[in-house]
BALOBA-1460 file (C-alpha; in Angstrom, 3 decimals):
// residues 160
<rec num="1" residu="x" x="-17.634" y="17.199" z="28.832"/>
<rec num="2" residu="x" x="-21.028" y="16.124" z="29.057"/>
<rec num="3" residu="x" x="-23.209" y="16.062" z="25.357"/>
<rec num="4" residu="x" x="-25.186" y="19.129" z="26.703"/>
<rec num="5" residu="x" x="-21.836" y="20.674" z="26.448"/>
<rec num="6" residu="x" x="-19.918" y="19.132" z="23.706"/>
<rec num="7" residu="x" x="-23.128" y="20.270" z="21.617"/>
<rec num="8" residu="x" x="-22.186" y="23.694" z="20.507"/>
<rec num="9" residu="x" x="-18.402" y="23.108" z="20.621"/>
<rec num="10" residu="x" x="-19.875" y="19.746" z="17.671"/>
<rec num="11" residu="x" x="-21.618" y="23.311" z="16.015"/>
<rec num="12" residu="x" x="-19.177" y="25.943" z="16.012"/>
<rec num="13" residu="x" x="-16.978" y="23.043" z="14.428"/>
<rec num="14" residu="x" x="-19.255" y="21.970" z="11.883"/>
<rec num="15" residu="x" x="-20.328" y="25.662" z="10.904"/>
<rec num="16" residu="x" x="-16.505" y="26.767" z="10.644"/>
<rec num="17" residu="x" x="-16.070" y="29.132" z="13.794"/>
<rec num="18" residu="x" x="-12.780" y="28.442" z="14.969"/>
<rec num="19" residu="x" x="-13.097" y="31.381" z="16.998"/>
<rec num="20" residu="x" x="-16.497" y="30.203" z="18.525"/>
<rec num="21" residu="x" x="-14.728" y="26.658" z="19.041"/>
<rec num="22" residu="x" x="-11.600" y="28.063" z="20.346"/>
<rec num="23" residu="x" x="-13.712" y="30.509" z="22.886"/>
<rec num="24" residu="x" x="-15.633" y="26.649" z="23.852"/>
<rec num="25" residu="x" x="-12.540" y="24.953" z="24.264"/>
<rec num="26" residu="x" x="-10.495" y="27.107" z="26.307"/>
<rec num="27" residu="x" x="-11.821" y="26.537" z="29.429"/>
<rec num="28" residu="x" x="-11.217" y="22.710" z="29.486"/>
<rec num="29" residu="x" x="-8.266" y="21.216" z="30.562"/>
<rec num="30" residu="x" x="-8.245" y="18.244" z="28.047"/>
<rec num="31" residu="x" x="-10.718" y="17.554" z="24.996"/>
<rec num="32" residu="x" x="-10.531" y="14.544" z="25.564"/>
<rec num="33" residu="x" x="-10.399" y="11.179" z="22.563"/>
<rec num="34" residu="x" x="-14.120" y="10.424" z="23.022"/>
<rec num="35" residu="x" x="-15.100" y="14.390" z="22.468"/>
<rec num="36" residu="x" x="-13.071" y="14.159" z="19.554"/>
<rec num="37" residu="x" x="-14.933" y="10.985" z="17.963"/>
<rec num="38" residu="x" x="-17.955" y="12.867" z="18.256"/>
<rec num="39" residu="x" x="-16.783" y="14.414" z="14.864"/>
<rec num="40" residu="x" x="-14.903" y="12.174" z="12.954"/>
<rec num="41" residu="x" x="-15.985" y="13.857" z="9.673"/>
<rec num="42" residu="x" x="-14.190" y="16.852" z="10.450"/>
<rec num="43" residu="x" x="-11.433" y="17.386" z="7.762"/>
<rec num="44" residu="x" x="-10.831" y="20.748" z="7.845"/>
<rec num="45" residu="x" x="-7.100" y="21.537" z="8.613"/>
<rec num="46" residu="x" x="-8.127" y="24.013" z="10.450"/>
<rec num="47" residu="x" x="-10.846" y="22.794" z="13.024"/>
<rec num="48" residu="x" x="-8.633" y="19.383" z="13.687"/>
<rec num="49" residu="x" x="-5.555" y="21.393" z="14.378"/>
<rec num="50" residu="x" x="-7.651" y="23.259" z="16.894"/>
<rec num="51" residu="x" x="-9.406" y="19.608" z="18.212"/>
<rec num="52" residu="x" x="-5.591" y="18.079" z="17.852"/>
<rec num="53" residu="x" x="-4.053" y="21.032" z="20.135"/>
<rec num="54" residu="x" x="-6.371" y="19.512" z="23.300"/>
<rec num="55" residu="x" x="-5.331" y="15.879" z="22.709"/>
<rec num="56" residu="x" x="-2.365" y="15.958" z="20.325"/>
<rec num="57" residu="x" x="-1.858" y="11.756" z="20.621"/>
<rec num="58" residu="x" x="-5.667" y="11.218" z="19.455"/>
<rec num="59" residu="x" x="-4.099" y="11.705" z="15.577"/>
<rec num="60" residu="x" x="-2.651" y="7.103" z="16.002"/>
<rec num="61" residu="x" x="-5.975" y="6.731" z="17.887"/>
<rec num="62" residu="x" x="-9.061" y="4.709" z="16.698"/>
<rec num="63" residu="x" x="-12.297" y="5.313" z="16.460"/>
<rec num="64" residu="x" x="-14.822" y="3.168" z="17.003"/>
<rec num="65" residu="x" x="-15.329" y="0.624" z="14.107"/>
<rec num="66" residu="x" x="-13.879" y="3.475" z="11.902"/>
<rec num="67" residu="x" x="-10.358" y="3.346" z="12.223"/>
<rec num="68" residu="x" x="-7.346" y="5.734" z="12.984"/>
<rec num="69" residu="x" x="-8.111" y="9.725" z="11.610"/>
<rec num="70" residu="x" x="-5.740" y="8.764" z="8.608"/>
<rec num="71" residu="x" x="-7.766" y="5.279" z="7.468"/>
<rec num="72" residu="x" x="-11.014" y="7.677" z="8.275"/>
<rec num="73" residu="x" x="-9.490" y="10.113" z="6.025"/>
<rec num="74" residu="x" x="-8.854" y="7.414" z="3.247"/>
<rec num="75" residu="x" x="-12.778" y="6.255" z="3.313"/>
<rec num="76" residu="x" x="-13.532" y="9.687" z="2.808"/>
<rec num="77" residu="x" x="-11.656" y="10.637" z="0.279"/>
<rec num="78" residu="x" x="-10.005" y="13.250" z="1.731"/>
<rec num="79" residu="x" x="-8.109" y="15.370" z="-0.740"/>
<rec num="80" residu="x" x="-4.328" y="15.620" z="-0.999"/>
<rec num="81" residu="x" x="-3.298" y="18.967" z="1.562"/>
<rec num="82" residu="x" x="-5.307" y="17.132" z="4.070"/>
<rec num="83" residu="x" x="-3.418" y="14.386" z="3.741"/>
<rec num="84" residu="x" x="-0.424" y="16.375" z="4.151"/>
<rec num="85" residu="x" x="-1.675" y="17.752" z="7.256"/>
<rec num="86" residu="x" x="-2.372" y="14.567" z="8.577"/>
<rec num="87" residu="x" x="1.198" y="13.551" z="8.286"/>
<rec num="88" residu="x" x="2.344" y="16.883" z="9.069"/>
<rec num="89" residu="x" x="0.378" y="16.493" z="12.625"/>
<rec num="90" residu="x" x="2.375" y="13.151" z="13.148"/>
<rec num="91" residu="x" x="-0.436" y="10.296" z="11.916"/>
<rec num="92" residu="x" x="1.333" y="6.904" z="10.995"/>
<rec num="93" residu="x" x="0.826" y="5.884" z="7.742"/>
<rec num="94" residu="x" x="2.141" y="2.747" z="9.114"/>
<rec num="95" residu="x" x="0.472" y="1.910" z="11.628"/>
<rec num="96" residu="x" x="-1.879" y="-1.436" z="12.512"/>
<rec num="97" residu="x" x="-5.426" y="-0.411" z="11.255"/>
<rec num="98" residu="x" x="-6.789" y="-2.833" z="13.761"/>
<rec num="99" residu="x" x="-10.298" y="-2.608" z="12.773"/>
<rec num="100" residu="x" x="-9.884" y="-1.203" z="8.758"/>
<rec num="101" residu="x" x="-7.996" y="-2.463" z="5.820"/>
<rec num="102" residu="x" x="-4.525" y="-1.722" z="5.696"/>
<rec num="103" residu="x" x="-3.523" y="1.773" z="4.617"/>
<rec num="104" residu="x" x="-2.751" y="0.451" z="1.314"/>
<rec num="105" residu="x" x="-5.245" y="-1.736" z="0.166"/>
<rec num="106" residu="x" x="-8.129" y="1.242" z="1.314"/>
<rec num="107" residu="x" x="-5.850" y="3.676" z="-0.975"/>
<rec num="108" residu="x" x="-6.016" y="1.129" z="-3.927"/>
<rec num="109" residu="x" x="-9.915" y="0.997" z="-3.926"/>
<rec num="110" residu="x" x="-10.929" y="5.010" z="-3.130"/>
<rec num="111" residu="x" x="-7.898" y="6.457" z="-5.210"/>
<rec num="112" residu="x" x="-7.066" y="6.861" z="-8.198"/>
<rec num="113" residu="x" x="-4.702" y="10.341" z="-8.112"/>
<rec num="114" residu="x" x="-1.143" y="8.323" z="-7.572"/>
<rec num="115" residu="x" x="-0.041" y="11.440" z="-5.391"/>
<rec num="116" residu="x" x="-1.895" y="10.005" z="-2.571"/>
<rec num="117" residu="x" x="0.149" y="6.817" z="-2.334"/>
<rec num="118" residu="x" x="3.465" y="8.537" z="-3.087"/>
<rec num="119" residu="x" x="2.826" y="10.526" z="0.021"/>
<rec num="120" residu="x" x="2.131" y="7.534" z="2.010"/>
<rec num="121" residu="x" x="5.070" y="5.893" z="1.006"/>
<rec num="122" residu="x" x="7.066" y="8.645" z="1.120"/>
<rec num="123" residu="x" x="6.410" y="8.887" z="4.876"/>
<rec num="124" residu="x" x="6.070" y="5.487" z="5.873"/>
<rec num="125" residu="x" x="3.205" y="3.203" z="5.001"/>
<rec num="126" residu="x" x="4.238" y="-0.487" z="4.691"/>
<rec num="127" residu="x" x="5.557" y="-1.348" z="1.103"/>
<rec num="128" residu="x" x="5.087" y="-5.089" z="1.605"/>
<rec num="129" residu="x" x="0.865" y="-4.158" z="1.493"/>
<rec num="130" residu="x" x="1.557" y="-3.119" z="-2.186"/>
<rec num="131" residu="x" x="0.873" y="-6.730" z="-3.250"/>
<rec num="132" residu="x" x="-2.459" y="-6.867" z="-2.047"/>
<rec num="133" residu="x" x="-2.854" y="-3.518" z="-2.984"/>
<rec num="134" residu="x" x="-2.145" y="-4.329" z="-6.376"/>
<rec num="135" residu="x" x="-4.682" y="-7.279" z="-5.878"/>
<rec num="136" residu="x" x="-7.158" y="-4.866" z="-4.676"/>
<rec num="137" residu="x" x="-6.889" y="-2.416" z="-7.049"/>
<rec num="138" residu="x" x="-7.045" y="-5.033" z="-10.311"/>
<rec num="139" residu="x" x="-10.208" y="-6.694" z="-8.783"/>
<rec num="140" residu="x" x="-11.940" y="-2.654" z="-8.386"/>
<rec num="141" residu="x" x="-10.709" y="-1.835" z="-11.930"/>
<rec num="142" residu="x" x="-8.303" y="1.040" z="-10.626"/>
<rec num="143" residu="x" x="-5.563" y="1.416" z="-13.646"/>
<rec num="144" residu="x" x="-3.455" y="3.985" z="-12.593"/>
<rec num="145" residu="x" x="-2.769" y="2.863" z="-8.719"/>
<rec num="146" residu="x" x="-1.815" y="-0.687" z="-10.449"/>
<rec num="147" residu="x" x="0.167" y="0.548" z="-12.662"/>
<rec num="148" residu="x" x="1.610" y="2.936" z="-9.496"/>
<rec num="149" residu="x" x="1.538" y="-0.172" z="-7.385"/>
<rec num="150" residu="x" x="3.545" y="-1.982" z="-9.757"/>
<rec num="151" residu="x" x="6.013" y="0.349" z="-10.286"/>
<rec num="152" residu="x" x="6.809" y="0.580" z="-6.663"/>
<rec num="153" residu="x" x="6.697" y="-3.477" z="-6.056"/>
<rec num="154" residu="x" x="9.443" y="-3.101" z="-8.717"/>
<rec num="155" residu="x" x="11.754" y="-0.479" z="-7.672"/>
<rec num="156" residu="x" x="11.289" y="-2.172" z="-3.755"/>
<rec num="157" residu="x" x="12.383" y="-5.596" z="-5.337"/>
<rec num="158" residu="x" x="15.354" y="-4.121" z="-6.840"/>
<rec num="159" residu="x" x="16.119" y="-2.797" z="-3.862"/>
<rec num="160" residu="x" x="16.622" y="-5.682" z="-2.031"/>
């Protein structure tokens, strides 16, 4: 899909129209990764499960300098359901961030609702970054997540 065309499938996702975008779509075999990087501030549930349903595996993918769709959705302080949906639609809270922070440490410094790394862990996301997390979070002056962090270093220690 050229950018001539890509441009009003970009619009009809920006505006909202998942009708409009699903009418675009249709006709393409694939919407391809690099289509999808063309909006990586979309955070709607609602337009990504329509983007995901073209190239399901793009969810672990990264994007550009940005990172995966779930570090993306940490920088941007996405809120809690689409975090959920995120996980829902199969992204790996534990996977390499190659090119970001890990999962963790990013959570530590844009956070501070605890829910967000309960979820995480709950479904995944390396404990052993909680240490730097906790670092992290002491040196940006995040109480709660250190006190969360903490918690969790604790209950993984006793553990094993």
């Amino acid at each position: 899909m050229s950018s001539d065309q890509l441009q009003p499938s970009i619009e009809a996702a920006s505006t909202g129209k998942l009708d409009t975008l699903k009418e675009l779509l249709a006709n393409e075999n694939k919407f391809a990764e690099e289509n999808l990087s063309e909006q990586p501030s979309t955070h709607h549930p609602d337009l990504f499960s329509v983007l995901l349903s073209y190239d399901p595996a793009c969810i672990n993918h990264q994007f550009d300098k940005r990172g995966t769709r779930i570090a993306l959705a940490c920088m941007t302080k996405q809120p809690l359901d689409f975090w959920e949906f995120l996980l829902i639609a199969g992204a790996d809270p534990a996977q390499n961030p190659d090119c970001a922070l890990p999962l963790m440490i990013s959570v530590a410094g844009f956070y501070s609702d605890t829910r967000v790394p309960e979820l995480l862990l709950m479904n995944g996301a390396h404990v052993e970054d909680i240490y730097q997390a906790i670092e992290a979070a002491l040196k940006w002056g995040n109480g709660p997540i250190v006190h969360f962090f903490i918690e969790r270093a604790e209950e993984y220690n006793a553990r094993n």
